[in-house]
Each structure stands twice: as structure tokens, then as C-alpha cells.
N, C-alpha and C positions, 0 to 999 in steps of 0.2 A: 835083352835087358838083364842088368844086374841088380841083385837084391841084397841088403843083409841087413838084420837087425844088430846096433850099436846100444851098448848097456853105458850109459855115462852117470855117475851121480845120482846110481836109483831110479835112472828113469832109462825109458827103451825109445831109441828112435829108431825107425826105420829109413832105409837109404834107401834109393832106385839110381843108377846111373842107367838112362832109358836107350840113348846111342854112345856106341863101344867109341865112337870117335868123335864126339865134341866132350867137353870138358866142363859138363854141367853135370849136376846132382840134386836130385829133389828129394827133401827130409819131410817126411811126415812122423807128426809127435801129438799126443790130444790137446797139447796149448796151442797149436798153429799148423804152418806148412810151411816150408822154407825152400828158397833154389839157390845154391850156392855155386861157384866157382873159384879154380884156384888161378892165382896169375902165374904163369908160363914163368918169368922173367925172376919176380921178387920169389916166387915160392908161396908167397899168402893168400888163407882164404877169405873169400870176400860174397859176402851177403847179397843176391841178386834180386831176389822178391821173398817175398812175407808177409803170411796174411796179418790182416790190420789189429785184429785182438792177438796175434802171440809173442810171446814173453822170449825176453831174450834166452840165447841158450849157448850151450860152451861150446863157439864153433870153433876155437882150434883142438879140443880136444876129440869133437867130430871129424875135423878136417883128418887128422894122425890116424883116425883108426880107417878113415879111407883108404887114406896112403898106403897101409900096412892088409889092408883085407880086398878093395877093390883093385887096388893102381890106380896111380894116375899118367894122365896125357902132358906130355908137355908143347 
């Protein structure tokens, strides 16, 4: 499993990509928990769960620092 903490806007989320080979990411932030993925095809990322109290947050500017610090799967 992969880790890294993302500074966006004064705030710190932390990333897990948990298996090297599916194309899911789980964002823990203290407003919520988020599972993202990106599409293969368009390139965008897309919101897959979230917990029911958290607050939207800048997920493409999550999504770039993935690209640039984890890799992505296509």
C-alpha cells in the first residue's frame, strides 16, 4: 500500500492507494473520507463514496497531485 500526505488550500489530506493494481484511492481528511477514481478513457476524476457529513473538497486538484506523486493506472 501507498501513502502520501497532499497539502491543498491549507488543509492536509492523506491518500492510501491500498492495491498497486486497481485504480481506487481512499482520501482521509477531518471533514470526511472519500474513495475516488480516475476513468481510464476521459482522464477524470470521479467521486466513488463519502462519508454523509463531509464537505466537498478540490478533487482535481487531489486528483494532479496523485498523478504526479502516486501514478496512475490506466
Amino acid at each position: 500500500m501507498k501513502s502520501i500526505n497532499i497539502s491543498v488550500d491549507q488543509e492536509i489530506y492523506k491518500v492510501e492507494h491500498p492495491v498497486s493494481t486497481i485504480n481506487i484511492y481512499k482520501i482521509f481528511h477531518q471533514k470526511g473520507f472519500y474513495e475516488i477514481t480516475r476513468n481510464r478513457f476521459s482522464g477524470k476524476w470521479k467521486v466513488l463514496l463519502q462519508t454523509e457529513d463531509s464537505a466537498n473538497f478540490p478533487l482535481g486538484s487531489i486528483g494532479k497531485a496523485i498523478e504526479e506523486n502516486l501514478g496512475i493506472l490506466n
